[in-house]
DRENVEX-881204 format. One record per residue (C-alpha): residue in three letters; residue number from 1; y, z, x. Coordinates in pm, 1 decimal. Example, Ala and Ser with C-alpha at 12.3 -4.5 7.8 and 13.67 -1.06 7.14 Angstrom:
BEGIN
R   type   seq      north         up       east
R    Ala     1     -450.0      780.0     1230.0
R    Ser     2     -106.0      714.0     1367.0
% end
This chain:
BEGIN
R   type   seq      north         up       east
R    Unk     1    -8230.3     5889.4    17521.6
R    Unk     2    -7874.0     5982.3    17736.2
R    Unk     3    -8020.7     5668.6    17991.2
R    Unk     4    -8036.6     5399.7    17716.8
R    Unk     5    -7714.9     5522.3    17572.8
R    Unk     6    -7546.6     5564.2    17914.0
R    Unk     7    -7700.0     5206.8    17948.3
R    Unk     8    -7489.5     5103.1    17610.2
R    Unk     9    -7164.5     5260.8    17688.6
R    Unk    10    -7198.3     5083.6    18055.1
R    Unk    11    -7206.1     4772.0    17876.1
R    Unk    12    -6918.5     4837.3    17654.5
R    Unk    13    -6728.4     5008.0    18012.5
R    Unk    14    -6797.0     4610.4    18146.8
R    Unk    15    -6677.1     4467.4    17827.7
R    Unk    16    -6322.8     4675.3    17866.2
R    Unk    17    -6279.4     4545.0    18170.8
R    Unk    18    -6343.8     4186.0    18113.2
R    Unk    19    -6044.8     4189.1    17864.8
R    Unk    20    -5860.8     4364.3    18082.1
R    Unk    21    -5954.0     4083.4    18387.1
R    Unk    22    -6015.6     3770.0    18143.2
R    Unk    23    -5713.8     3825.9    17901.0
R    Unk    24    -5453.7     4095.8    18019.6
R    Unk    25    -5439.8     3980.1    18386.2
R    Unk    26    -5389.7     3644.1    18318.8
R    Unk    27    -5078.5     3741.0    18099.1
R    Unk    28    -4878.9     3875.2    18375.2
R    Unk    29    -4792.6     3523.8    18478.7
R    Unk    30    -4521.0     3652.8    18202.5
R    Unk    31    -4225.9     3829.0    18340.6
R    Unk    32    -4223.0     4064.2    18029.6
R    Unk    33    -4594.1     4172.0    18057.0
R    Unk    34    -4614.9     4278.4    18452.6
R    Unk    35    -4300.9     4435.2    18424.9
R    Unk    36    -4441.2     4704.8    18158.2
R    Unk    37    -4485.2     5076.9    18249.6
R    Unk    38    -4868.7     5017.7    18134.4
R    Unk    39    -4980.0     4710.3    18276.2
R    Unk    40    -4823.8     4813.3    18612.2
R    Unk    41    -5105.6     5108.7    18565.3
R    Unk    42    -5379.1     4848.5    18422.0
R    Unk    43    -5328.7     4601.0    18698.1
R    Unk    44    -5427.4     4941.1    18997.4
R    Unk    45    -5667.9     5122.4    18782.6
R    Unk    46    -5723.3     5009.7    18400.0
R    Unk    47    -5948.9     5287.1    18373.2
R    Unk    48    -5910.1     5625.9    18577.6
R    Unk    49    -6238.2     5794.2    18681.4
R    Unk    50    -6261.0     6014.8    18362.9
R    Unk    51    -6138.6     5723.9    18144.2
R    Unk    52    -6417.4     5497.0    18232.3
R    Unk    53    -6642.7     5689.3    18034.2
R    Unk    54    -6448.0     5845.3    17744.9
R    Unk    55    -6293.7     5512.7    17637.0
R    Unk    56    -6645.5     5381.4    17554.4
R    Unk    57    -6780.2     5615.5    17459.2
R    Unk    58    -6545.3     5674.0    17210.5
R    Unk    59    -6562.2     5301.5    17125.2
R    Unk    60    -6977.4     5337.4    17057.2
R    Unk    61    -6923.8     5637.6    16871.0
R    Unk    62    -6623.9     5486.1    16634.5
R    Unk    63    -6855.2     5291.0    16509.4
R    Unk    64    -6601.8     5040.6    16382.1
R    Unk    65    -6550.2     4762.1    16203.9
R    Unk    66    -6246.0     4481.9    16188.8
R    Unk    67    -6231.7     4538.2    15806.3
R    Unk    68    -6147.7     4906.6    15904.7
R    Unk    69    -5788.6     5078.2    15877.0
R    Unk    70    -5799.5     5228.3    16211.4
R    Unk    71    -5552.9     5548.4    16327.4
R    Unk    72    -5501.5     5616.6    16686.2
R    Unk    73    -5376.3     5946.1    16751.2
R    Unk    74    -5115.4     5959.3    17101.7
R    Unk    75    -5494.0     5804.1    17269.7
R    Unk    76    -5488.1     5621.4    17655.9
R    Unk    77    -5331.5     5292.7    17517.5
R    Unk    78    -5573.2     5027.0    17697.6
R    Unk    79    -5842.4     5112.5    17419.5
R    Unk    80    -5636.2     5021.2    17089.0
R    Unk    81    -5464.6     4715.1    17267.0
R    Unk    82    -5836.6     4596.0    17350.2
R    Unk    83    -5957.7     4630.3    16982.1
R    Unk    84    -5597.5     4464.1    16839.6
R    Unk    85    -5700.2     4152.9    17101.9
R    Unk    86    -5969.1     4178.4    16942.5
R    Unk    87    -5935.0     4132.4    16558.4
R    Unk    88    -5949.3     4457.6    16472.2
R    Unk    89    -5578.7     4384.8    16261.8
R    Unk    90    -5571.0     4670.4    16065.4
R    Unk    91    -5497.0     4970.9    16355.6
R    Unk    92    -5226.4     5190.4    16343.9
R    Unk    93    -5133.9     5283.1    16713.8
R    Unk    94    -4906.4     5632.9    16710.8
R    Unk    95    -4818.4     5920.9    16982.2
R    Unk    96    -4565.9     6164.2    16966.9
R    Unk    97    -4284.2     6047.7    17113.4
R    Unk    98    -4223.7     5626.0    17121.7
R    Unk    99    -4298.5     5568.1    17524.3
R    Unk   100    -4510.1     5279.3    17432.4
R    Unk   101    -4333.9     5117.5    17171.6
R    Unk   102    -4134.1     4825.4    17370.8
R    Unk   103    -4414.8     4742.7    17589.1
R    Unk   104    -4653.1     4726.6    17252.5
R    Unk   105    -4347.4     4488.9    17084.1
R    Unk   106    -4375.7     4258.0    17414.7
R    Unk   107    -4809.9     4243.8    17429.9
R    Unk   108    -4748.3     4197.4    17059.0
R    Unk   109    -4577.4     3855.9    17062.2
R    Unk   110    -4821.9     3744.0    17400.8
R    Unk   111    -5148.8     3846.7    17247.2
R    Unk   112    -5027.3     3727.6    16874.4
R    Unk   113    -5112.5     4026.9    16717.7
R    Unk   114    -4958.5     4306.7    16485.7
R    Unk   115    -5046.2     4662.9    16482.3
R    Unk   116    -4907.8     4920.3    16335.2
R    Unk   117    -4662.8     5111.2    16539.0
R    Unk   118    -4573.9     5469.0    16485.0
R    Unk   119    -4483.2     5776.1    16640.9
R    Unk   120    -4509.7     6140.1    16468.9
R    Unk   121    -4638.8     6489.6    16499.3
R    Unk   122    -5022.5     6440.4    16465.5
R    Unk   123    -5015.7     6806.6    16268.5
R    Unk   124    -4865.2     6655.2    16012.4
R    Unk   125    -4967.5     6267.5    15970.1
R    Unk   126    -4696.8     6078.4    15780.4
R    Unk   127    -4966.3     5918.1    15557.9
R    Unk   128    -5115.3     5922.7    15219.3
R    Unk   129    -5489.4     6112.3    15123.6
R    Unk   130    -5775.4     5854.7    15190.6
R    Unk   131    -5590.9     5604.6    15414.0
R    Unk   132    -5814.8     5543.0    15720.7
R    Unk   133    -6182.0     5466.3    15773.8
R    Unk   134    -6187.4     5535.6    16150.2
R    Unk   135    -5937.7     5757.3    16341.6
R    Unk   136    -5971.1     5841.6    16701.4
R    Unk   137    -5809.2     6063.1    16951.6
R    Unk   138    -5851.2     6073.5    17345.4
R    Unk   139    -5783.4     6353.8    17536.8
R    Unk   140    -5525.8     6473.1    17308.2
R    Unk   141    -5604.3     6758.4    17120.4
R    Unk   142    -5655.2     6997.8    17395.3
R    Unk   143    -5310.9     6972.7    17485.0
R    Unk   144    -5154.8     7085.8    17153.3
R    Unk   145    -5114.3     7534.8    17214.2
R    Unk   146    -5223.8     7769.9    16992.9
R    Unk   147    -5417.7     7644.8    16672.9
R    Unk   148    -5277.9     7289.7    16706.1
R    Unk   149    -5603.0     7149.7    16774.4
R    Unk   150    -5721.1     7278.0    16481.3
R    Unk   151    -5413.9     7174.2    16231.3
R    Unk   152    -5478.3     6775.7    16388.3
R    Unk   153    -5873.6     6809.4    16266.9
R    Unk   154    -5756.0     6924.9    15933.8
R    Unk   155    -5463.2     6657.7    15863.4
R    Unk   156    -5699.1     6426.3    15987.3
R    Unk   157    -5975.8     6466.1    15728.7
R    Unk   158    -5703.4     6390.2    15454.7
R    Unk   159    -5593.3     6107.3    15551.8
R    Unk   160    -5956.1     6011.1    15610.7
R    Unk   161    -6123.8     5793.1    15354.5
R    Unk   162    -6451.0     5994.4    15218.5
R    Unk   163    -6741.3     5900.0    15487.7
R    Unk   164    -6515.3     5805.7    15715.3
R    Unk   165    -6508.8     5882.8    16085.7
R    Unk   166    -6330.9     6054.8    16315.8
R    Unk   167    -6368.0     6067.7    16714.8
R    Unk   168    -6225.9     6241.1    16995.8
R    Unk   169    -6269.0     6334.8    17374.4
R    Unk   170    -6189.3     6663.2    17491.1
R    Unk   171    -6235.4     6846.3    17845.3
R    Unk   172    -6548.7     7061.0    17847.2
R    Unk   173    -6681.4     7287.7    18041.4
R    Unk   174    -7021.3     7558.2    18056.5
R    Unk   175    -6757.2     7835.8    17917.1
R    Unk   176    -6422.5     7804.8    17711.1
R    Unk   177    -6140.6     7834.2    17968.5
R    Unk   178    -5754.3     7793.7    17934.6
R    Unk   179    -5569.3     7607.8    18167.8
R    Unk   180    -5200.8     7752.8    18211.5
R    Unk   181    -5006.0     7608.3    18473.6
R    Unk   182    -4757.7     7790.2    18690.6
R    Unk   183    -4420.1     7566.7    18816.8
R    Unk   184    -4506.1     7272.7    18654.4
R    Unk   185    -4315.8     7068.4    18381.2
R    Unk   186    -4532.9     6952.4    18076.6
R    Unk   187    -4402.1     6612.8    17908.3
R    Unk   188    -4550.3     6686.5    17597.6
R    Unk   189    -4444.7     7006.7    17341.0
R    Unk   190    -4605.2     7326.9    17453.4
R    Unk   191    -4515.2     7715.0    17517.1
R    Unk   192    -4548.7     7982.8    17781.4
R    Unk   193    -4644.1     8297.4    17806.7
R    Unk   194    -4524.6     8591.9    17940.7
R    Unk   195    -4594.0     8495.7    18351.7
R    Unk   196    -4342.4     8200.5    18257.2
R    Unk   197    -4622.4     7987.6    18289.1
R    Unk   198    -4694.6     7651.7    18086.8
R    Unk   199    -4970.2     7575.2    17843.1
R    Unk   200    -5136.1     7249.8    17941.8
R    Unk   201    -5506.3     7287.1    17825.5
R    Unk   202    -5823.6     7352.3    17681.4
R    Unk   203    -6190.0     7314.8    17825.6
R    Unk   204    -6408.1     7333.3    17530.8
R    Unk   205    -6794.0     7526.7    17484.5
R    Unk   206    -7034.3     7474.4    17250.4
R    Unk   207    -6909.6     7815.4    17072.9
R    Unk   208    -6550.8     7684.2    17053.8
R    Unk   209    -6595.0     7328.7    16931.2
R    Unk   210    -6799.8     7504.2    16645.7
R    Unk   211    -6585.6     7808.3    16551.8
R    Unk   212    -6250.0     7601.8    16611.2
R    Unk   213    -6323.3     7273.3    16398.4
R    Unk   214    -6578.7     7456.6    16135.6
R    Unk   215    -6413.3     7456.5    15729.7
R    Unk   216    -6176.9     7205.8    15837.1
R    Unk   217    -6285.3     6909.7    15567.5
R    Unk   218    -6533.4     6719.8    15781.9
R    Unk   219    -6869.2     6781.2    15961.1
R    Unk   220    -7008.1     6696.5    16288.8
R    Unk   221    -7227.5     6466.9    16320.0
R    Unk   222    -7282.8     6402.6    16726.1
R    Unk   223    -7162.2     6602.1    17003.8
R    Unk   224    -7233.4     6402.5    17327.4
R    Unk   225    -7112.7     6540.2    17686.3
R    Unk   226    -7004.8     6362.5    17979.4
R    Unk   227    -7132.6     6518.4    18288.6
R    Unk   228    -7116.9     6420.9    18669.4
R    Unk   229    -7327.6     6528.8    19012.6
R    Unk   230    -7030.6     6766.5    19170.3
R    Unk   231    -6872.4     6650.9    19466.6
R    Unk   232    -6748.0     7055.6    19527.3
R    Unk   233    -6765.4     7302.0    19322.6
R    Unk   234    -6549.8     7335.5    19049.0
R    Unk   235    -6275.8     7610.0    19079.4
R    Unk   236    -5946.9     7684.8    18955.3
R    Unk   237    -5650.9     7663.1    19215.3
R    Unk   238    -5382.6     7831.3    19267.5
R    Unk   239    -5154.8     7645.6    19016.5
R    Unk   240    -5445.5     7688.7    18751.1
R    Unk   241    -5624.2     7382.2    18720.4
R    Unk   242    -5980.8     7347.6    18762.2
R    Unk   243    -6066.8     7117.2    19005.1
R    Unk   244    -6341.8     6864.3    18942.7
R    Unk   245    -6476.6     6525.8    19098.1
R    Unk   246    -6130.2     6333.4    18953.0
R    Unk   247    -5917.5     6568.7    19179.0
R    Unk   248    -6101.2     6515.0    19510.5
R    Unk   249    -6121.4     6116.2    19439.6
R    Unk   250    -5788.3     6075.0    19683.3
R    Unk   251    -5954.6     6286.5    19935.0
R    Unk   252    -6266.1     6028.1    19933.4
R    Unk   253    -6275.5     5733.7    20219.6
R    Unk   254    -6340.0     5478.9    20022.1
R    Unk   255    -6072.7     5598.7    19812.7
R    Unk   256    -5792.8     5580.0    20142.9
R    Unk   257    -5901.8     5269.4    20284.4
R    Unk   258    -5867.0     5077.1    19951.4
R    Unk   259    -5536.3     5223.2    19849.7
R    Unk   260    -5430.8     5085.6    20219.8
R    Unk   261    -5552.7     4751.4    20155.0
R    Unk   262    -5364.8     4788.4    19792.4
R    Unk   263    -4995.6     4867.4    20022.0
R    Unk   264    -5072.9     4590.1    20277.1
R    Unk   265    -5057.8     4321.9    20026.0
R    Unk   266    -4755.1     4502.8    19859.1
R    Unk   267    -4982.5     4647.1    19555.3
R    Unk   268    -5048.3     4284.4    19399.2
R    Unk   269    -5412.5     4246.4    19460.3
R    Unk   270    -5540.5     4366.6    19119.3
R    Unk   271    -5768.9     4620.1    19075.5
R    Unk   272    -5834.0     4744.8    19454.3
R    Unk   273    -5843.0     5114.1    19410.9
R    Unk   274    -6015.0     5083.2    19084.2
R    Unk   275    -6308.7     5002.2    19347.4
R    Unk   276    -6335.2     5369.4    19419.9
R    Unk   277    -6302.1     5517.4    19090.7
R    Unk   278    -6581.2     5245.5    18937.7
R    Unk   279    -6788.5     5354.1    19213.1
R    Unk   280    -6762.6     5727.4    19190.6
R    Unk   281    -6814.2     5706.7    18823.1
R    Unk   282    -7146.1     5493.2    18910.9
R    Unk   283    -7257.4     5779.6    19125.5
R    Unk   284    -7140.3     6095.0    18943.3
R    Unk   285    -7154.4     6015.0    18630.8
R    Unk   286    -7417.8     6089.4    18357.0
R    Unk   287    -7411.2     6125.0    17956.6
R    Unk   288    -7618.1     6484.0    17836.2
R    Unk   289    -7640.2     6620.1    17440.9
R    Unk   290    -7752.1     6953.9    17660.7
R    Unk   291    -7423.7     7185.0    17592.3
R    Unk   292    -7548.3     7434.7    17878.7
R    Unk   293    -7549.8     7167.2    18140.7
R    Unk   294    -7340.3     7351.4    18396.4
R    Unk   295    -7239.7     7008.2    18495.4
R    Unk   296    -7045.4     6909.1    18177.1
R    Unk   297    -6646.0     6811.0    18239.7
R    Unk   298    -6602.6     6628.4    17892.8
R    Unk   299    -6703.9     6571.9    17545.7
R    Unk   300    -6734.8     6295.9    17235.2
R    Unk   301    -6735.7     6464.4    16920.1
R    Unk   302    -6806.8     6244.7    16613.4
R    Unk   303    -6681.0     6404.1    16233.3
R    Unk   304    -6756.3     6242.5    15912.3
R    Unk   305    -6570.4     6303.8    15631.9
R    Unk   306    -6766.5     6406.6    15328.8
R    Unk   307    -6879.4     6199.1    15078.5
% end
């Protein structure tokens, strides 16, 4: 079952970056486009190492439609301007603070489309009961401190239309840990604690995604993990991240010798060092439903409102 559906979200990983090659690439021949924060990103690496499997799989598990009011909540922007390219016209793109907004006014007039823009507090969305069909949040809600995760899920199923769906990724791990970082500014809203040091995550268990998003108006209907073959074992560092696969990447030959080749030709070959993440996701990578995999980094969880 996890091969045929790793087989699926492959095929929709390919399809991501065909846009990305096909139609976004060739629009940089436009000073406006190649001079925005996020294509400069796209144009190295459209897809990071733990993108390239949450942005699909989020995609297969949306399950959505171009009729669909879609709501993206403060998501990776590659994925929503991929489904407005792509006649999905009813998407409302948001994040907290408005970062994005005058790059998504210039791919706007070059793609000749017109999503919604907005930018609010996802704890409190600024729109009416039964509004959306499909909302979707990646690697978001982990970042909100204290119960904010939890006040997102609930505002969420009220603006959801009954059946409707609502997706998001979230960092995972075989026990519930709390990543609280020591030195380092956060860009986003968050709080410290008594060591002065910074709230920046969660890594979610099987016993926390059920006892945090349980009563909250909608049910769970697929939990799916992303997992990868470790490259060292994971441990936390000094600073108080947990170090995975995506922090040894750099460290990686492959990895040096095609960010060289990237400098050489002053960083305009597109796509060089997303070589080395593609290919590290190809080895490492594997889709599991199994919640005590000791292997598990992230997660898809799929709500439905109720009927």
């Amino acid at each position: 079952m996890e091969t045929e559906l790793m087989r699926i979200v492959r095929q929709k990983q390919r399809t991501i970056e065909k846009f990305v090659a096909l139609s976004l690439l060739p629009r940089s021949i436009f000073r406006s486009i190649r001079t925005t924060s996020h294509f400069k990103q796209w144009h190295k690496v459209p897809m990071n190492y733990v993108r390239i499997i949450e942005l699909p799989l989020t995609w297969y598990l949306l399950e959505p439609d171009q009729k669909h009011k879609i709501l993206d909540i403060s998501s990776p922007k590659l994925l929503s301007l991929f489904l407005s390219a792509n006649n999905y016209n009813n998407l409302t793109i948001s994040d907290i603070s408005d970062y994005f907004v005058k790059d998504f006014e210039k791919y706007a007039k070059k793609f000749a489309i017109s999503p919604e823009i907005a930018v609010f507090d996802a704890k409190s969305i600024p729109y009416p009961e039964n509004t959306f069909d499909r909302v979707f949040s990646v690697s978001v809600l982990e970042h909100v401190p204290d119960t904010g995760d939890m006040e997102i899920v609930k505002d969420v199923a009220r603006v959801l239309k009954p059946g409707g769906i609502f997706v998001i990724t979230l960092p995972a791990y075989e026990n519930y840990l709390e990543e609280w970082l020591k030195n380092t500014k956060i860009s986003w809203p968050t709080v410290t604690n008594s060591q002065g040091e910074s709230f920046f995550q969660r890594r979610y268990d099987e016993t926390a995604i059920e006892k945090r998003f349980e009563n909250l108006g909608l049910e769970i209907k697929d939990i799916i993990y992303i997992a990868e073959k470790p490259i060292k074992k994971p441990q936390i560092n000094d600073q108080g991240l947990l170090l995975h696969n995506v922090y040894y990447l750099e460290d990686l030959s492959l990895s040096q010798s095609l960010n060289k080749i990237y400098k050489k030709f002053n960083n305009t070959l597109p796509f060089v060092p997303y070589i080395s993440h593609r290919y590290c996701s190809q080895q490492y990578h594997y889709l599991t439903r199994d919640a005590h995999d000791t292997n598990i980094r992230q997660v898809g969880i799929k709500f439905q409102k109720f009927s």
